[in-house]
mmCIF file of the C-alpha atoms, coordinates in Angstrom:
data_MODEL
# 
_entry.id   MODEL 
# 
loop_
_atom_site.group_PDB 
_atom_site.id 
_atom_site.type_symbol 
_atom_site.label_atom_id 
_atom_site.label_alt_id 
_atom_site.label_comp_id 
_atom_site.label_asym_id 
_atom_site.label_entity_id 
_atom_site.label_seq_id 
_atom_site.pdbx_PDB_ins_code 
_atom_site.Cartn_x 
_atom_site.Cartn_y 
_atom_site.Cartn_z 
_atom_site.occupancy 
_atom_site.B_iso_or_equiv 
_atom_site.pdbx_formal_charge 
_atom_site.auth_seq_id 
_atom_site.auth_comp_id 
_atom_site.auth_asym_id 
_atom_site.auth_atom_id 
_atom_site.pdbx_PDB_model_num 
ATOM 1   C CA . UNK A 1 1   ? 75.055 97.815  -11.960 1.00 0.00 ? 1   UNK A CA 1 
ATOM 2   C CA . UNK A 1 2   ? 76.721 99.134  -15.142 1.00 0.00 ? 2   UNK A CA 1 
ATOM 3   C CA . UNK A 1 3   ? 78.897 102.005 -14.186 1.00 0.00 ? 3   UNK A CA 1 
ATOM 4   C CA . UNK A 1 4   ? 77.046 105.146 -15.241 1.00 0.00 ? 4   UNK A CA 1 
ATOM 5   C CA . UNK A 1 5   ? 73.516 106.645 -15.137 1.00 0.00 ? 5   UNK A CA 1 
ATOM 6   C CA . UNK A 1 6   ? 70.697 104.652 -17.248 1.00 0.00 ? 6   UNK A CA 1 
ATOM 7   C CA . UNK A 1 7   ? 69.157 106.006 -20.233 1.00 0.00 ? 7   UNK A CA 1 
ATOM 8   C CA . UNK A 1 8   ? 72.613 108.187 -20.652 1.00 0.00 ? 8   UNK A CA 1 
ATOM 9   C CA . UNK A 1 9   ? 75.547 106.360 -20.277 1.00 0.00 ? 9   UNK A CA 1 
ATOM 10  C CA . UNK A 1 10  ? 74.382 103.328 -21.257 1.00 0.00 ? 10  UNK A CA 1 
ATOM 11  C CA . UNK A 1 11  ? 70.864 102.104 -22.285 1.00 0.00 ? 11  UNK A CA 1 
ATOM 12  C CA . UNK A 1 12  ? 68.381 101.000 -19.207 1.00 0.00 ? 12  UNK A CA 1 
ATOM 13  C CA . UNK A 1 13  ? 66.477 97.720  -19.189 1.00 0.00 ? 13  UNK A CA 1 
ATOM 14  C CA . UNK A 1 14  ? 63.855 97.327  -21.986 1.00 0.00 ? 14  UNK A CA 1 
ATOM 15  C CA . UNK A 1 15  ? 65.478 100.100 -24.029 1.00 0.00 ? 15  UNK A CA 1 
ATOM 16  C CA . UNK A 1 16  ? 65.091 99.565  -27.708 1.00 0.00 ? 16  UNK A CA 1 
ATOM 17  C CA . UNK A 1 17  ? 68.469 99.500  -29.561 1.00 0.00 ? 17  UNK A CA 1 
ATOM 18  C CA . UNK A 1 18  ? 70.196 100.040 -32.959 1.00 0.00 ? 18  UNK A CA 1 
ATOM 19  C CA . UNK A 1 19  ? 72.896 97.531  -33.115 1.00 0.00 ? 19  UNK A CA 1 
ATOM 20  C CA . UNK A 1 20  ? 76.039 97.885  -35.835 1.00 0.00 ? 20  UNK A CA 1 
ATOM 21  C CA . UNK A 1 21  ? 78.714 95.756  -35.761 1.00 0.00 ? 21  UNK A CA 1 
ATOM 22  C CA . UNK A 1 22  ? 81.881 97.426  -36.248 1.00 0.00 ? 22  UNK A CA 1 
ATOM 23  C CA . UNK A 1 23  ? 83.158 97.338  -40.204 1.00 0.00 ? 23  UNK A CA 1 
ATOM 24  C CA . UNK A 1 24  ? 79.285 96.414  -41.047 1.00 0.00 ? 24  UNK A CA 1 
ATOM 25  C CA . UNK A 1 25  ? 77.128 98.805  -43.358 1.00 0.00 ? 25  UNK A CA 1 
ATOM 26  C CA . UNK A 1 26  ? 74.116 96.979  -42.310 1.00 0.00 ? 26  UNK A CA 1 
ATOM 27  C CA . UNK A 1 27  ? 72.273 97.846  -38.406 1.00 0.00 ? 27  UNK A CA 1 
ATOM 28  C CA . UNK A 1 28  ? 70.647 95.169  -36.465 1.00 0.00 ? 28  UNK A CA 1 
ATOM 29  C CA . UNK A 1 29  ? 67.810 95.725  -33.838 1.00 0.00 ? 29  UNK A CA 1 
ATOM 30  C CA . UNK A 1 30  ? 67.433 94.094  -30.405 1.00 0.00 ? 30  UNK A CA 1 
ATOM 31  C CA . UNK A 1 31  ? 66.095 95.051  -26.829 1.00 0.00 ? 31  UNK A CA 1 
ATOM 32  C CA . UNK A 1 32  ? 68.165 95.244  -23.834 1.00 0.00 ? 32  UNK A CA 1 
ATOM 33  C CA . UNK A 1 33  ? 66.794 92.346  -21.378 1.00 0.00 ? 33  UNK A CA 1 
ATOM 34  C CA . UNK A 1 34  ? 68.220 93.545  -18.217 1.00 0.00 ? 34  UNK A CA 1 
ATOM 35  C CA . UNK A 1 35  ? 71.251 95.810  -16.814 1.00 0.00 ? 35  UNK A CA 1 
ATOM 36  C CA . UNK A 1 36  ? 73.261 93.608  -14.397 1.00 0.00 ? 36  UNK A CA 1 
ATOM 37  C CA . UNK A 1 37  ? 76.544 94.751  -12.178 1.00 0.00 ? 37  UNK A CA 1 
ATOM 38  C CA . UNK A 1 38  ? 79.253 94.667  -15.127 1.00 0.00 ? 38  UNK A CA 1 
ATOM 39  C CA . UNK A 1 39  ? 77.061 93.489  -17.882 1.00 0.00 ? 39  UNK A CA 1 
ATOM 40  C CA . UNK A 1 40  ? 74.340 94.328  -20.337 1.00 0.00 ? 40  UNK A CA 1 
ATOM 41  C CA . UNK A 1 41  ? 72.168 91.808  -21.685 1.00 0.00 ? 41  UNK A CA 1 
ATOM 42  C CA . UNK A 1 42  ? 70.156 92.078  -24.771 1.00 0.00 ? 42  UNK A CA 1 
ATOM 43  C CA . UNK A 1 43  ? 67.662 90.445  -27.259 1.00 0.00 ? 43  UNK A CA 1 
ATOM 44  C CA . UNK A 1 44  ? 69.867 88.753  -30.117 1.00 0.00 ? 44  UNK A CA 1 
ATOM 45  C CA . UNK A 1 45  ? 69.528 91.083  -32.863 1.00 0.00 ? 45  UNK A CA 1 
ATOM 46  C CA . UNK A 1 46  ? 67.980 91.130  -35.520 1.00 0.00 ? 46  UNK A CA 1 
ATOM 47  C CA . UNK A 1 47  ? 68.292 92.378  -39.503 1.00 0.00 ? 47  UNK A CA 1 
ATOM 48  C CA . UNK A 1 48  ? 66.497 94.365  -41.550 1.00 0.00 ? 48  UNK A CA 1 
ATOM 49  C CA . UNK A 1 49  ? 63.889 91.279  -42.523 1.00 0.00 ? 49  UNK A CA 1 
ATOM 50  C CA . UNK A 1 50  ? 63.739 89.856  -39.129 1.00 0.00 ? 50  UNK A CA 1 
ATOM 51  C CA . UNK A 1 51  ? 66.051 86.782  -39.082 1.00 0.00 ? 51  UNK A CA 1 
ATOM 52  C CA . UNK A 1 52  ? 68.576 86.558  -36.423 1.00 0.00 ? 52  UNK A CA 1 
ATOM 53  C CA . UNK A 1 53  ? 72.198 86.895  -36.894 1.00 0.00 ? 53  UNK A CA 1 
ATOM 54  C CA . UNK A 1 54  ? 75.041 84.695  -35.822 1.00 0.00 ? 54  UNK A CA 1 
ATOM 55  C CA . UNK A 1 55  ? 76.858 85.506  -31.993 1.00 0.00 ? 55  UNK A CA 1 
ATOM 56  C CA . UNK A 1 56  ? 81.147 86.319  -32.998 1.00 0.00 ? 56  UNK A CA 1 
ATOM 57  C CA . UNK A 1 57  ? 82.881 86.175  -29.370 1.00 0.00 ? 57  UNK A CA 1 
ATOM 58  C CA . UNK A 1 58  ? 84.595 89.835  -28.674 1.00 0.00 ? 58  UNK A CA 1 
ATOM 59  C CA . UNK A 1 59  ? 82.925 91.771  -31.343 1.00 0.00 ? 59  UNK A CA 1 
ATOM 60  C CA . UNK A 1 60  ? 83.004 95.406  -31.094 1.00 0.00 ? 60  UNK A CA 1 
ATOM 61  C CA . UNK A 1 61  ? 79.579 96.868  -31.347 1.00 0.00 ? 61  UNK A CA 1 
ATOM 62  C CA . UNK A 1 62  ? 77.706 100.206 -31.372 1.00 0.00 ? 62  UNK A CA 1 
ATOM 63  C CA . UNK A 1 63  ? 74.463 100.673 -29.049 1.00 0.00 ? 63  UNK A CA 1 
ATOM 64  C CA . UNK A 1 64  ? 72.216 103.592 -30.382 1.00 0.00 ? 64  UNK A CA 1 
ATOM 65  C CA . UNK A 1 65  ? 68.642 104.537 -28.207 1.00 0.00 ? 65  UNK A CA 1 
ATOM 66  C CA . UNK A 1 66  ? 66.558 107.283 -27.719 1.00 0.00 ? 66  UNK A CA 1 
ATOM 67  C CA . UNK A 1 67  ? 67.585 108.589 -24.244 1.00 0.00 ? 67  UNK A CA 1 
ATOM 68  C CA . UNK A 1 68  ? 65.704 111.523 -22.605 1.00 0.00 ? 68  UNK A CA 1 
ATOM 69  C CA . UNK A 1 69  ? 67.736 114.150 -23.941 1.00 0.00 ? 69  UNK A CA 1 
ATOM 70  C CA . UNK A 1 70  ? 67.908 112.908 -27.325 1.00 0.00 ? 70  UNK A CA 1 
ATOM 71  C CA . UNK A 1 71  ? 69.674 110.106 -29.764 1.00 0.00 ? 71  UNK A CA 1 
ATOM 72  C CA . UNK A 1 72  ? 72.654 108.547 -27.825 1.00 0.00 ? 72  UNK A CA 1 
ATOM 73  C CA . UNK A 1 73  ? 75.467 105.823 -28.733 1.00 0.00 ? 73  UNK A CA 1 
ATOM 74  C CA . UNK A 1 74  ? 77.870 104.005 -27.000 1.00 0.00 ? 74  UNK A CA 1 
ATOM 75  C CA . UNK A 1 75  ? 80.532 100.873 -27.931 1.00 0.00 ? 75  UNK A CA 1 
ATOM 76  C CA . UNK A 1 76  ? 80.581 97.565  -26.201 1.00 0.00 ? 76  UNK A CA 1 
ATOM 77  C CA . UNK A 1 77  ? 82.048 93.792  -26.687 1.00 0.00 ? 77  UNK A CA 1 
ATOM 78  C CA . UNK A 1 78  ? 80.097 90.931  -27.049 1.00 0.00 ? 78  UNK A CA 1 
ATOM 79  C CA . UNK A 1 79  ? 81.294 88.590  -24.229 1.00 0.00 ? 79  UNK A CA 1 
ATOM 80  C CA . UNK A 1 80  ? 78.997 85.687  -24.579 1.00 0.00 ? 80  UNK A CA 1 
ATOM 81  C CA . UNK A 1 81  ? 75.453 84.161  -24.868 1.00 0.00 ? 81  UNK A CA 1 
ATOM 82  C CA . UNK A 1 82  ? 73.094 83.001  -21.799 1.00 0.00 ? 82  UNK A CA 1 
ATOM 83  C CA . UNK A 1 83  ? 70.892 79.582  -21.982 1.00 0.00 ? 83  UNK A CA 1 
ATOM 84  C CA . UNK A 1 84  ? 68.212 81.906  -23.350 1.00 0.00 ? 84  UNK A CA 1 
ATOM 85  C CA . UNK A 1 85  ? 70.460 83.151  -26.040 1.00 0.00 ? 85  UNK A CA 1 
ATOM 86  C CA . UNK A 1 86  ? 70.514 86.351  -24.516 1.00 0.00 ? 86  UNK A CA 1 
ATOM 87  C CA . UNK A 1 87  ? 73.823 88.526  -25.769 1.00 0.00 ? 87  UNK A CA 1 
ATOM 88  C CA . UNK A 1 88  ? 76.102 89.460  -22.703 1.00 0.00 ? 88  UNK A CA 1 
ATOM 89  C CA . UNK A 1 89  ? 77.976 92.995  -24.012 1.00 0.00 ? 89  UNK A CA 1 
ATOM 90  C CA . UNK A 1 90  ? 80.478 94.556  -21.786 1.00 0.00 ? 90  UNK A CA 1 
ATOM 91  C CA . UNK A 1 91  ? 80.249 98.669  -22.570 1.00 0.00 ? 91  UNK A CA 1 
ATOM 92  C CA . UNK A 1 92  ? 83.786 100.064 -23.302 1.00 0.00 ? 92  UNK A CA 1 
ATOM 93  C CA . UNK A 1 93  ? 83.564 103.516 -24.284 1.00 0.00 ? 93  UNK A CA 1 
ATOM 94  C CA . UNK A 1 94  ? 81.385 106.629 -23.544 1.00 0.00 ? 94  UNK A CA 1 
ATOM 95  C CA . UNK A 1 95  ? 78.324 107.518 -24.576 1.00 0.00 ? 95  UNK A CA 1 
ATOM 96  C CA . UNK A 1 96  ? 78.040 110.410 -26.578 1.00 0.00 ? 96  UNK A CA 1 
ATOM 97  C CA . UNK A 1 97  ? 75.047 111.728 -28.084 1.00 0.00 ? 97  UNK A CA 1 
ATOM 98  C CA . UNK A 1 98  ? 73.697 111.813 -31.422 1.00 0.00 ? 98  UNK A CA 1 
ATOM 99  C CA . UNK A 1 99  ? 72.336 114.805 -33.843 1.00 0.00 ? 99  UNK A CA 1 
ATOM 100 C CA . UNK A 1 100 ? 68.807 113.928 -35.642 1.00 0.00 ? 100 UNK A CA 1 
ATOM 101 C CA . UNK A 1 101 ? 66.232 115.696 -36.976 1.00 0.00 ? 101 UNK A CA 1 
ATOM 102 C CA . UNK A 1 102 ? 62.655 115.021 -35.397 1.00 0.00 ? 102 UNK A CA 1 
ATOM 103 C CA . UNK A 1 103 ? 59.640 112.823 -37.307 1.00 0.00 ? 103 UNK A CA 1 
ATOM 104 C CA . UNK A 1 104 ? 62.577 111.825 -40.119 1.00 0.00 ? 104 UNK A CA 1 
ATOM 105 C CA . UNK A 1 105 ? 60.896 108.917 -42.259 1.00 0.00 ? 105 UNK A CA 1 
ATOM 106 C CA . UNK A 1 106 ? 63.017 105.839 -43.145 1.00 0.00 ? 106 UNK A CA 1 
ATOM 107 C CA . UNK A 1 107 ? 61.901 102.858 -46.028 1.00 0.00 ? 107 UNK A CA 1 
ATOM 108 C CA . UNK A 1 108 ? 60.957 100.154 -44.211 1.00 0.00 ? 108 UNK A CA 1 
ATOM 109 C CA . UNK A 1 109 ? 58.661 96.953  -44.973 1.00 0.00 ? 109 UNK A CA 1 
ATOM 110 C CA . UNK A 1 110 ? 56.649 96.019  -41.905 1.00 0.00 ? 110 UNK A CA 1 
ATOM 111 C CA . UNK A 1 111 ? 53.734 93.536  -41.538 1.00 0.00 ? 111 UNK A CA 1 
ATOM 112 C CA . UNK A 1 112 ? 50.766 95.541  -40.879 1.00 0.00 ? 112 UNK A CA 1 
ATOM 113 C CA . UNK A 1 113 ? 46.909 95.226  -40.230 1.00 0.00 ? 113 UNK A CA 1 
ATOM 114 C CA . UNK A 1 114 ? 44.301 97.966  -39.996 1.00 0.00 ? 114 UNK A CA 1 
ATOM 115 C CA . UNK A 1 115 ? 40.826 97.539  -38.084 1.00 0.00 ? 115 UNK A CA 1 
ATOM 116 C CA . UNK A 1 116 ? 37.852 99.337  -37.865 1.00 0.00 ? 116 UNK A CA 1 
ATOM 117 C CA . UNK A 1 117 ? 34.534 98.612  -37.132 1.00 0.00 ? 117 UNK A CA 1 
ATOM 118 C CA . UNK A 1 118 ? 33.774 94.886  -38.758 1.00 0.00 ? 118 UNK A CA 1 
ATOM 119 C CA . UNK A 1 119 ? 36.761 96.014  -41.502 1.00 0.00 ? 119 UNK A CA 1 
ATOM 120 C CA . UNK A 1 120 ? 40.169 93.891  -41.480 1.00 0.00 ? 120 UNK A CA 1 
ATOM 121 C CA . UNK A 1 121 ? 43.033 95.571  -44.305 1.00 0.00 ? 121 UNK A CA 1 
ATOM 122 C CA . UNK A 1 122 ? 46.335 93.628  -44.593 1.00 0.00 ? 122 UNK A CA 1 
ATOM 123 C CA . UNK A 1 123 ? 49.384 94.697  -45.972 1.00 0.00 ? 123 UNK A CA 1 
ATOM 124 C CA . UNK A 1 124 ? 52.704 96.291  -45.030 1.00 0.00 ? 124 UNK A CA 1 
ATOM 125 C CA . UNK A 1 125 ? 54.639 99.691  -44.802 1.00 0.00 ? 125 UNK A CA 1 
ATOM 126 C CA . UNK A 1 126 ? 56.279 101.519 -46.801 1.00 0.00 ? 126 UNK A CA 1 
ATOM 127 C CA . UNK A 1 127 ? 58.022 104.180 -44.958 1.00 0.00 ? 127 UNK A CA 1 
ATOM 128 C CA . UNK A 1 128 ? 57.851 104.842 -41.029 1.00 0.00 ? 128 UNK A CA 1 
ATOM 129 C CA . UNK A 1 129 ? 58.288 107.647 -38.834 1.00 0.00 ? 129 UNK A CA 1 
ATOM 130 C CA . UNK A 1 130 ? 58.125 109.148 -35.015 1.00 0.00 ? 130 UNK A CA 1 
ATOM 131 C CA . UNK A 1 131 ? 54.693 110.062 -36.119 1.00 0.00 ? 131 UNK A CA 1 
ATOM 132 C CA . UNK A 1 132 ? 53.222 107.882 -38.714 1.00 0.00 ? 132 UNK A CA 1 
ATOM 133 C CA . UNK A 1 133 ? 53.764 105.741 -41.360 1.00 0.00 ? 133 UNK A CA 1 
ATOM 134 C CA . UNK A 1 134 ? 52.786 105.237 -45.445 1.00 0.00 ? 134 UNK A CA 1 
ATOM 135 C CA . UNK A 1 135 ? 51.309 101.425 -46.160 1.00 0.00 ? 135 UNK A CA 1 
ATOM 136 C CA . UNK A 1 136 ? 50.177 99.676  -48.892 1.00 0.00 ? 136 UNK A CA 1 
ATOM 137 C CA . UNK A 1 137 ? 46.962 96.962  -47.887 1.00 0.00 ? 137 UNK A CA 1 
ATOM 138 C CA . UNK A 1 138 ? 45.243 94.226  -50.088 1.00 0.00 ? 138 UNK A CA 1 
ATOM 139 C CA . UNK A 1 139 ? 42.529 94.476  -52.359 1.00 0.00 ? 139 UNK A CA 1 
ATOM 140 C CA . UNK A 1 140 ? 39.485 94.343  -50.348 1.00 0.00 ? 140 UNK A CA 1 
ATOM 141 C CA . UNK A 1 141 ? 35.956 93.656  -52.299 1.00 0.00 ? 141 UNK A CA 1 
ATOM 142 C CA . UNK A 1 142 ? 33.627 95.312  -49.961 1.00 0.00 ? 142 UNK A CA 1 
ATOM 143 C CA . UNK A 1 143 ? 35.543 98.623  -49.606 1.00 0.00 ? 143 UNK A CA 1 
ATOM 144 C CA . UNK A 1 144 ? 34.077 101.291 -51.217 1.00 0.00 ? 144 UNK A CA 1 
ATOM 145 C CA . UNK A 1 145 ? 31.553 99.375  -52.034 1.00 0.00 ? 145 UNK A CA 1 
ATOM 146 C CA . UNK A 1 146 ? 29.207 97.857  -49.324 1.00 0.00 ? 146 UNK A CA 1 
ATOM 147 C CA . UNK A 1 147 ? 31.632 99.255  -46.692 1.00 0.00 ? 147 UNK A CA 1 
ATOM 148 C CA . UNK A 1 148 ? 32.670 103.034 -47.363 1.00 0.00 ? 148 UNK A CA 1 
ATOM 149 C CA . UNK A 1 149 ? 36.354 104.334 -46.491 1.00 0.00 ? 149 UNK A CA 1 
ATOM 150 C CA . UNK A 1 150 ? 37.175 105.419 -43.407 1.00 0.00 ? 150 UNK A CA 1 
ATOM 151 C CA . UNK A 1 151 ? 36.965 109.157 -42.700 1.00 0.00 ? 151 UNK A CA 1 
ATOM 152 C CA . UNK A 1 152 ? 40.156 111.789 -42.331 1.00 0.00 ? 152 UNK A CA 1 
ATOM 153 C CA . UNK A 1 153 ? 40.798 111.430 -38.877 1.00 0.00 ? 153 UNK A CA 1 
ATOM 154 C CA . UNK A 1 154 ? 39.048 108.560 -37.739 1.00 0.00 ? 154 UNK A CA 1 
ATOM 155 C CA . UNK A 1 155 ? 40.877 106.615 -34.945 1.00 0.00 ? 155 UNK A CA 1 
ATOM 156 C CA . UNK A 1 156 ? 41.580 102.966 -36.732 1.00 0.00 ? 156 UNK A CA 1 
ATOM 157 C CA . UNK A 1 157 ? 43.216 99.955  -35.091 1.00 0.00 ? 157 UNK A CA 1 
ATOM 158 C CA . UNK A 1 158 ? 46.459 98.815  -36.320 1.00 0.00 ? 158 UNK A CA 1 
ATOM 159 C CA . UNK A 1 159 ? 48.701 96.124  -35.398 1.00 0.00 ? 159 UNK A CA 1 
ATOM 160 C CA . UNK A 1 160 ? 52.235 95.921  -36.821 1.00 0.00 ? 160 UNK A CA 1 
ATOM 161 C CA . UNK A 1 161 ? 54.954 93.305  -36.723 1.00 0.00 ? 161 UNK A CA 1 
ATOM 162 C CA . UNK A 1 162 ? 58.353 94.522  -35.304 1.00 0.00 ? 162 UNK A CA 1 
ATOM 163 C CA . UNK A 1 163 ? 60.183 91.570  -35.740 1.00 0.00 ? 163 UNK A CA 1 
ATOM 164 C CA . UNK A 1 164 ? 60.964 90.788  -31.913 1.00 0.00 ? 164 UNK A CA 1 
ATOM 165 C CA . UNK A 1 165 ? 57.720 92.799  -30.922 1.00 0.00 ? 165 UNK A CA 1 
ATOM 166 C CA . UNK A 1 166 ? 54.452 93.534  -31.735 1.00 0.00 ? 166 UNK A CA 1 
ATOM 167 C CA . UNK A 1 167 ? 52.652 97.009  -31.861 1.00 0.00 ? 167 UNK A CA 1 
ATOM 168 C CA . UNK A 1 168 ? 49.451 97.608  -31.145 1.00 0.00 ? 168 UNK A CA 1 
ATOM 169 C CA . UNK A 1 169 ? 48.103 101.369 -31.221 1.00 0.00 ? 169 UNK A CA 1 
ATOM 170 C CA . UNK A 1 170 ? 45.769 103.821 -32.786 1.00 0.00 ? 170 UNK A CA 1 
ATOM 171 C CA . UNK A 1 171 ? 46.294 105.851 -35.806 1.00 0.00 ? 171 UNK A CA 1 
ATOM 172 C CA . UNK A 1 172 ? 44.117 108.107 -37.657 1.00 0.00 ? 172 UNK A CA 1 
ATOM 173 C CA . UNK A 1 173 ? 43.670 108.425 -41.348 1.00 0.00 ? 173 UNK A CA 1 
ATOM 174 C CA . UNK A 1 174 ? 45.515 111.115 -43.173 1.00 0.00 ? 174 UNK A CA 1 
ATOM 175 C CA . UNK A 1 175 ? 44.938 110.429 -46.653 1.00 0.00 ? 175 UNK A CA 1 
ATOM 176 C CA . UNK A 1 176 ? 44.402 108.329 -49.561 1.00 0.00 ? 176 UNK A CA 1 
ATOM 177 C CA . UNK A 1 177 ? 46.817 107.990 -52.468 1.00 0.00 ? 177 UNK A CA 1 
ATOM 178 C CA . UNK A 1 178 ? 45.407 107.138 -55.298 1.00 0.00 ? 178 UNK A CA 1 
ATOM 179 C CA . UNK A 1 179 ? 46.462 104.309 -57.398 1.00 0.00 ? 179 UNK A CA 1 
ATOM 180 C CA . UNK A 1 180 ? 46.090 101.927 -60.847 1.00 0.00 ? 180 UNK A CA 1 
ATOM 181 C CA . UNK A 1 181 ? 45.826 98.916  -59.024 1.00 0.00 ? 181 UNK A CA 1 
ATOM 182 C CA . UNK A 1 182 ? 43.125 97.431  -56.641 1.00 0.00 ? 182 UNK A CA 1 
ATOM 183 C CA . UNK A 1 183 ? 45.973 98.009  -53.899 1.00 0.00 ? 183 UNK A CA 1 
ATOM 184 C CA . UNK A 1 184 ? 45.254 101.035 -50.931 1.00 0.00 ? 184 UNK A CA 1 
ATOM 185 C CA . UNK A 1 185 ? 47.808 103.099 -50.311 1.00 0.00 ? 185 UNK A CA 1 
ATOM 186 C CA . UNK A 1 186 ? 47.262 105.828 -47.396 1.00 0.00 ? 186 UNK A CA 1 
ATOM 187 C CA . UNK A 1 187 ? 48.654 107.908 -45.045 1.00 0.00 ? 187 UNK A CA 1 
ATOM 188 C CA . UNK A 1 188 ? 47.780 107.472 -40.870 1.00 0.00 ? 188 UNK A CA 1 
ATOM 189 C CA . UNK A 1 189 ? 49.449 109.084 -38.252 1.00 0.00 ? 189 UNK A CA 1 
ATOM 190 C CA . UNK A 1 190 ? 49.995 107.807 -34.660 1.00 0.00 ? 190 UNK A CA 1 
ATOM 191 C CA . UNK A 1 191 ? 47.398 108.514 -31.677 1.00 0.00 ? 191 UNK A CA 1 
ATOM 192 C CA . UNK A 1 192 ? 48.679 108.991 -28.561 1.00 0.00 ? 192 UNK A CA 1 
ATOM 193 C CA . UNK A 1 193 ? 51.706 106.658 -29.009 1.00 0.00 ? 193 UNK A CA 1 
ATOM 194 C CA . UNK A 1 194 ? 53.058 105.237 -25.660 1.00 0.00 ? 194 UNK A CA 1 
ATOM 195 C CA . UNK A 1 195 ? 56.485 106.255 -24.937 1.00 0.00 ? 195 UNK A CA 1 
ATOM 196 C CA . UNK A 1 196 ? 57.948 102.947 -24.386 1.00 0.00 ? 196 UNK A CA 1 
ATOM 197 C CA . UNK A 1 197 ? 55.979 102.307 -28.173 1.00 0.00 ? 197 UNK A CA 1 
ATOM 198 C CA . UNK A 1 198 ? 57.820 105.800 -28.984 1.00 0.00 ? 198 UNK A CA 1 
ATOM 199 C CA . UNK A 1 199 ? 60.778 104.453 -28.795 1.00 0.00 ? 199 UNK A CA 1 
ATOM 200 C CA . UNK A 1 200 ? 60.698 101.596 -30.316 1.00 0.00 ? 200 UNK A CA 1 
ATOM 201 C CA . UNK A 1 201 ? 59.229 103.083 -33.195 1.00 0.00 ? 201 UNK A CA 1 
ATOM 202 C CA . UNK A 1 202 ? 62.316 105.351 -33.281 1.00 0.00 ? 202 UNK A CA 1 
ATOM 203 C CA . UNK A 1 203 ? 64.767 102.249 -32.710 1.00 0.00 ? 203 UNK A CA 1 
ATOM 204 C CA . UNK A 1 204 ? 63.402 100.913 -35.923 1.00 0.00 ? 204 UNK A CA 1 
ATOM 205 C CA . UNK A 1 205 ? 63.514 104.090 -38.136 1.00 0.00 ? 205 UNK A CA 1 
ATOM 206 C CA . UNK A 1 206 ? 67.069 105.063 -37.132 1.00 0.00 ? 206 UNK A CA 1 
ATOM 207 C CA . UNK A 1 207 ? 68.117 101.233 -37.987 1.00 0.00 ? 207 UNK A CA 1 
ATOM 208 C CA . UNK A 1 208 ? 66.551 101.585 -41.390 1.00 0.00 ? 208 UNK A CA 1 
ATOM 209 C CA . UNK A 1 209 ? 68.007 104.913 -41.913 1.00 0.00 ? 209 UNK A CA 1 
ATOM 210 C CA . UNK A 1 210 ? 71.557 103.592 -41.294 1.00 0.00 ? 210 UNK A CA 1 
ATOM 211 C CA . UNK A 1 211 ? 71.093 101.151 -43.581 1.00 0.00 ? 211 UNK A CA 1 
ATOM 212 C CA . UNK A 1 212 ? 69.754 103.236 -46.257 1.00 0.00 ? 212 UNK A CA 1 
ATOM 213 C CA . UNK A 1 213 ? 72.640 105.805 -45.948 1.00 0.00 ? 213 UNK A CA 1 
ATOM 214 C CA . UNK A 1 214 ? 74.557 102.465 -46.663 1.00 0.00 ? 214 UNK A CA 1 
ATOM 215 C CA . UNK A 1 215 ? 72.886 101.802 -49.802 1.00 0.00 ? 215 UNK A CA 1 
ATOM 216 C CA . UNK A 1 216 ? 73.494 105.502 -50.833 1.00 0.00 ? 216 UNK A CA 1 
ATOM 217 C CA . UNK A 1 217 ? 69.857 106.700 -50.340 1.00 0.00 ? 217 UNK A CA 1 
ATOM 218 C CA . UNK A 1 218 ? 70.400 109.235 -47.953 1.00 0.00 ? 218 UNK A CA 1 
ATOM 219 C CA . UNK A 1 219 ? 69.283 111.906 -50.048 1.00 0.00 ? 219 UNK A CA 1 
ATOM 220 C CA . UNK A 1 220 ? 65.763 110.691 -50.198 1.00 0.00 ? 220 UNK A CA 1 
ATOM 221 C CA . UNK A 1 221 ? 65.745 111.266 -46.501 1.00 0.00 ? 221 UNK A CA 1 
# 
């Protein structure tokens, strides 16, 4: 195996990762596939809008996760690409851990689609966090109408695309923003969010906040 404990010196198998090649502004995300006796092996990663990016032999990258004892990073080397396309990094430095501040919110434009009952509301995010997220869903005729809005706090369905994964979970409403448009704009917070979910919630919104500190918008955040 990789030299080192999991989860702290490097990231264990099925970790969700923040990926940023060295001299880029922009973080990619990926998965890592498996841990093997020299090598890591992760998803190819992916940019902000979810289309892959090309493999450069010997790159030096950094590897950000959520470990148990908070945000760690570590450097590696691309080495090469598997049959599958899998990315074969070798890790080269060590992994030191990362200051954050808990539930931070980062801009972010997911595919998303709320149930409940017989009701269906597709749109995507605006912002996402450790614990929730703001979304803007299509006009829907019978809302409001023929089928009222869902109450604070009721447990909804939602499904939302993560590129290379999908999530599935409950959230609950928090509120309604109101609007000029037919468009519905609220407020839900996570139920009971898995930890392997968890994390690659967190994967995401420290991706998107790296990038927006590279667009200068870090003081929104």
């Amino acid at each position: 195996m990789v030299a080192g404990t999991p989860d702290i010196d490097h990231p264990a198998a099925a970790t969700a990762l923040s990926v940023l090649p060295l001299g880029c502004d922009v973080a990619l995300t990926s998965r890592v596939r498996r841990v093997g006796r020299d090598f890591l092996y992760i998803s190819p990663p992916r940019d902000g809008v979810g289309d892959g990016v090309a493999f450069v032999p010997r790159d030096m990258l950094e590897l950000s996760w959520q470990g148990d004892d908070g945000l760690r990073s570590v450097t590696a080397d691309t080495v090469a690409t598997t049959d599958d396309a899998t990315w074969q990094l070798r890790v080269t430095g060590q992994a030191v851990r990362l200051q954050r501040r808990d539930a931070v919110r980062a801009p972010i434009g997911l595919s998303a689609a709320l149930c409940w009952d017989r009701t269906t509301l597709t749109g995507s995010t605006v912002d996402l966090s450790e614990g929730g997220l703001l979304a803007v869903f299509r006009p829907h005729g019978d809302l409001g109408a023929t089928v009222p809005f869902p109450k604070p706090g009721q447990p909804m369905g939602l499904r939302m695309d993560l590129y290379s994964d999908e999530l599935v979970t409950e959230v609950a409403l928090v509120r309604r923003r109101p609007r000029e448009d037919a468009l519905h704009e609220w407020s839900l917070r996570f139920l009971d969010l898995p930890e392997a979910a968890a994390d690659l919630v967190r994967s995401h919104v420290f991706t998107a906040l790296r990038n927006a500190r590279a667009r200068g918008l870090a003081a929104l955040y």
